[in-house]
Structures are given as structure tokens and as C-alpha cells.
N, CA, C and O of each residue as an XYZ file, in Angstrom:
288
protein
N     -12.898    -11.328    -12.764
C     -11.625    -10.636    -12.808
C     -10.636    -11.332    -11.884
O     -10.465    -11.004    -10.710
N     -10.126    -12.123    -12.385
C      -8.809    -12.943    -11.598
C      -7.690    -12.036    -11.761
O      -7.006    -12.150    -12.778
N      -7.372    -11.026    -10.779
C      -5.875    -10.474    -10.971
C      -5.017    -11.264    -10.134
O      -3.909    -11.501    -10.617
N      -5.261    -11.723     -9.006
C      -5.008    -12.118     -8.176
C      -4.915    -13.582     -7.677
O      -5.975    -14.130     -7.980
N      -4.233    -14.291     -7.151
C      -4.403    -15.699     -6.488
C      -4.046    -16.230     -4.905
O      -2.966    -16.801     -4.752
N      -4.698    -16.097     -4.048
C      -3.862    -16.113     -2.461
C      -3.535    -17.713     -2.439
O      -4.238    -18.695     -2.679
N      -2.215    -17.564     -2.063
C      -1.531    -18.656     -1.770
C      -1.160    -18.556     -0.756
O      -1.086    -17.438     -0.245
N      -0.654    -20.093      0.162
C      -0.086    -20.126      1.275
C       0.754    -19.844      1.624
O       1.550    -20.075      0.713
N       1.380    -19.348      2.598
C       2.666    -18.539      2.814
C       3.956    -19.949      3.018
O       3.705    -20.791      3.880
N       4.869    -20.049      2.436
C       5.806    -20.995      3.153
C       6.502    -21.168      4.361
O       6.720    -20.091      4.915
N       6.961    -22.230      5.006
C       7.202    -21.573      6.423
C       8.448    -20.998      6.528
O       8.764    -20.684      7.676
N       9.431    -20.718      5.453
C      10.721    -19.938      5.590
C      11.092    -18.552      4.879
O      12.171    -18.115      4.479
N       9.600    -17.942      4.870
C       9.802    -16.586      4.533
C       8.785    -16.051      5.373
O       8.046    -16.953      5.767
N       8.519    -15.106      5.728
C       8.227    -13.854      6.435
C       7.190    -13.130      5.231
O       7.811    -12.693      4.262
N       6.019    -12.997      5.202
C       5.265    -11.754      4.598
C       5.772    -10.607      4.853
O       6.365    -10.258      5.873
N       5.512     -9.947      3.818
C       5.090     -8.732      3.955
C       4.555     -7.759      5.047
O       3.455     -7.905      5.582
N       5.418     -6.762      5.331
C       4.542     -6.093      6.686
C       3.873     -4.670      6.054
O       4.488     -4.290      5.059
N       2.404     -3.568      6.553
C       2.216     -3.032      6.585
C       2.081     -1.773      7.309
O       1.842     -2.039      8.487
N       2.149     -0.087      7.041
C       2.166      0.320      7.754
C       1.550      1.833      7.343
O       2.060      2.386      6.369
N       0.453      2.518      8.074
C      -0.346      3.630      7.586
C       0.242      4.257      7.906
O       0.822      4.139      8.986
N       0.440      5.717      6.722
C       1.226      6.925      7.189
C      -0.027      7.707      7.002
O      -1.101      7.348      6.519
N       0.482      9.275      7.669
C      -0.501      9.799      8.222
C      -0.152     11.268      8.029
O       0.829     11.693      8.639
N      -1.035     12.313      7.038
C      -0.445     13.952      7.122
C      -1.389     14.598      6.762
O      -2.364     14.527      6.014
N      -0.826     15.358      7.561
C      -2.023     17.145      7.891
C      -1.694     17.764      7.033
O      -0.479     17.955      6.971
N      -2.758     18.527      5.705
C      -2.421     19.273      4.909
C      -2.528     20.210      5.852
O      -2.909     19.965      6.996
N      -2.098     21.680      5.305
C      -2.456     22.837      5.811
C      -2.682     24.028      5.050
O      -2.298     24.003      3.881
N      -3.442     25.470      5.650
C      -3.423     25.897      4.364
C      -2.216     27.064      4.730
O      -1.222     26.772      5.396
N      -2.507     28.599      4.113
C      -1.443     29.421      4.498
C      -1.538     30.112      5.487
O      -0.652     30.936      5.713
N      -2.422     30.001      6.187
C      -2.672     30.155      8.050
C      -2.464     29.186      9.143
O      -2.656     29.419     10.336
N      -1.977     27.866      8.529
C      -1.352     26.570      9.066
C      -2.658     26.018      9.493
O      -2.466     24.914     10.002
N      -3.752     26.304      9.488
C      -5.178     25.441      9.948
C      -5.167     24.522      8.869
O      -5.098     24.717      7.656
N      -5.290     22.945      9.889
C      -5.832     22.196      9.343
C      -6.919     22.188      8.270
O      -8.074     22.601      8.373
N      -6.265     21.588      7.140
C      -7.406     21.638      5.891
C      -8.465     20.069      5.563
O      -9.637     19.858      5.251
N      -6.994     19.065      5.913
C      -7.412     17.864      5.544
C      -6.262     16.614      6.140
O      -5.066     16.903      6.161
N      -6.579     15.685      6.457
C      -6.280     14.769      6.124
C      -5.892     13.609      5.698
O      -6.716     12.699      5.791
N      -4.525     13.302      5.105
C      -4.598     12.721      4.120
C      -3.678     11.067      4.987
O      -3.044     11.205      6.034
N      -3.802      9.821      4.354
C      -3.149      8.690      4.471
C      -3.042      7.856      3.712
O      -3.886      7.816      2.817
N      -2.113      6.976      3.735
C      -2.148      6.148      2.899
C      -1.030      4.750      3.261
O      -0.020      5.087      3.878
N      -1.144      3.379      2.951
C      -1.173      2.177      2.734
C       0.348      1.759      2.467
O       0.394      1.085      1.437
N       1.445      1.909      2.972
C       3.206      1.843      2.467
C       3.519      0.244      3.079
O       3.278     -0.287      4.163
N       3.950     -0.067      2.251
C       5.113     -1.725      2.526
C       6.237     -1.373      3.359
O       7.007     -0.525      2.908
N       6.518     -1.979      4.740
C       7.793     -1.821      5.274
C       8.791     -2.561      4.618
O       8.536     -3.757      4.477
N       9.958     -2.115      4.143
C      11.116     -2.891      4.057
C      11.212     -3.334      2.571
O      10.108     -3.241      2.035
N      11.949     -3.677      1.936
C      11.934     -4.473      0.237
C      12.510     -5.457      0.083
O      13.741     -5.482      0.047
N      11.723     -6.568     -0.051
C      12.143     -8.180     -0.365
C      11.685     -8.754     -1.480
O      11.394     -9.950     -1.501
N      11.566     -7.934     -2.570
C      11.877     -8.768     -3.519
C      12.797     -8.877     -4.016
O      13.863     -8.414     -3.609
N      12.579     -9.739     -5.384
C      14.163     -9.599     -5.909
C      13.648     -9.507     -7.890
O      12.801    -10.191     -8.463
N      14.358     -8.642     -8.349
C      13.915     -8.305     -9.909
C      14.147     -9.537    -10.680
O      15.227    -10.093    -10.481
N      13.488     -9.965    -11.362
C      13.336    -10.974    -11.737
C      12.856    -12.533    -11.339
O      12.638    -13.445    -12.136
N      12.760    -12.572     -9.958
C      12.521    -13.784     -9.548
C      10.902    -13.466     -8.654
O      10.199    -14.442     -8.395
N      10.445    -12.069     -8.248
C       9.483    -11.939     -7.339
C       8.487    -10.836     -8.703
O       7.279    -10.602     -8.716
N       9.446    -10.418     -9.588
C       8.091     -9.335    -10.172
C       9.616     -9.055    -11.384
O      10.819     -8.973    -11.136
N       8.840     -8.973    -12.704
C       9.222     -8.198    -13.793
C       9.918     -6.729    -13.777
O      11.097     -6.382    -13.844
N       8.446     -5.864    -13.635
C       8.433     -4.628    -13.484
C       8.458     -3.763    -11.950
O       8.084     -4.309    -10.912
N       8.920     -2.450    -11.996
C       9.172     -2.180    -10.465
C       7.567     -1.428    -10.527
O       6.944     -1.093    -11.535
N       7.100     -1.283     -8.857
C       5.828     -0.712     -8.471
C       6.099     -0.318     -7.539
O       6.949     -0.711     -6.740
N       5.359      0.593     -7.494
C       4.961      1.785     -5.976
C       4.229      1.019     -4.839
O       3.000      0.957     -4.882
N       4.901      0.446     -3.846
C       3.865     -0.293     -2.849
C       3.506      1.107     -1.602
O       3.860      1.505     -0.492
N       2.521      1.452     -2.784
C       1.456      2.402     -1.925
C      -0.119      2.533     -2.288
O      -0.414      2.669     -3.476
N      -1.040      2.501     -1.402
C      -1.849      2.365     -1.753
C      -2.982      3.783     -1.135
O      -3.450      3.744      0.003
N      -3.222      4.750     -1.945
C      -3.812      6.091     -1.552
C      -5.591      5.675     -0.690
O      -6.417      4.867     -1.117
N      -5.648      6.110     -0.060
C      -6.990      6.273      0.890
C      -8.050      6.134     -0.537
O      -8.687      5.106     -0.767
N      -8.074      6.819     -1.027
C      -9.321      6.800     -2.485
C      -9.144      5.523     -2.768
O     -10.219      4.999     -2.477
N      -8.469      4.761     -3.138
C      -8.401      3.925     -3.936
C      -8.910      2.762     -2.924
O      -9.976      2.215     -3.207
N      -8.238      2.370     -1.808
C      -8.799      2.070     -1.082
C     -10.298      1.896     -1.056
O     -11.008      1.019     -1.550
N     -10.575      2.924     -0.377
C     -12.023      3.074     -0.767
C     -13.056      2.916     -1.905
O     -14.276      2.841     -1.756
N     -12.520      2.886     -2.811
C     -13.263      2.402     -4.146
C     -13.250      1.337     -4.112
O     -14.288      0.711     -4.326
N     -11.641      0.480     -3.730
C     -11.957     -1.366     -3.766
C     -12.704     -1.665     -2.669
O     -12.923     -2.860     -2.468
N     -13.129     -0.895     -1.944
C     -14.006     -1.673     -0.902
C     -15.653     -1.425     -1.215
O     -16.456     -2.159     -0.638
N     -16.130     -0.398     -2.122
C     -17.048      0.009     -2.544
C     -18.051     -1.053     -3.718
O     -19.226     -1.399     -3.839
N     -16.557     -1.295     -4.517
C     -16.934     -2.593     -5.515
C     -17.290     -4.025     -4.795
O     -18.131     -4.873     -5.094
N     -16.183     -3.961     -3.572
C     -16.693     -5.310     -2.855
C     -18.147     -5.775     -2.608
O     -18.365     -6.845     -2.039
């Protein structure tokens, strides 16, 4: 399954930065129920048409996560 290809970064752009967000469900007594986080892109540098076709959600949910690391 090739979705993917890592290439070298050039030296006049900047990657991508990451950053985990973090929230307390609650229930209707405000006690902590759960947990939840997930995987967000700081900032937006692409550009439509020259970096990606179609637009995407740069988020990545804790489950999912965890499943690609499961297959690993």
C-alpha cells in the first residue's frame, strides 16, 4: 500500500507544525466521563491547486491513530 512517499524537505520552506488538543467530556453532574484528543495542523500553507486538489480536515482522532499504529 503506497499512499504515501517521504521526501526531503527543501531548505526554503518550513514543515508543517503539530499540535494535540485536549477535552474533558462531562456528563450532567459535570464529572468527568472521558477523555478525548486529537492530532490538529497549526497554521495553513497550502495553496489549492499547487499543494492538493481537494480540501481535507488536518485532524487526526485518537482512534484512528491508534489503529495505524496497531497495523504497524
Amino acid at each position: 500500500m503506497d499512499v504515501w512517499v517521504l521526501v526531503p524537505i527543501p531548505d526554503n520552506i518550513s514543515p508543517l507544525t503539530l499540535k494535540w488538543i485536549f477535552k474533558n467530556k462531562h456528563d450532567e453532574e459535570q464529572t468527568v466521563i472521558r477523555n478525548k484528543s486529537r492530532l490538529v495542523v497549526r497554521g495553513w500553507r497550502q495553496e489549492e491547486g499547487l499543494d492538493f486538489e481537494e480540501s481535507f480536515s488536518p485532524v487526526a482522532r485518537m482512534e484512528a491513530i491508534r489503529i495505524f499504529l496497531a497495523y504497524a
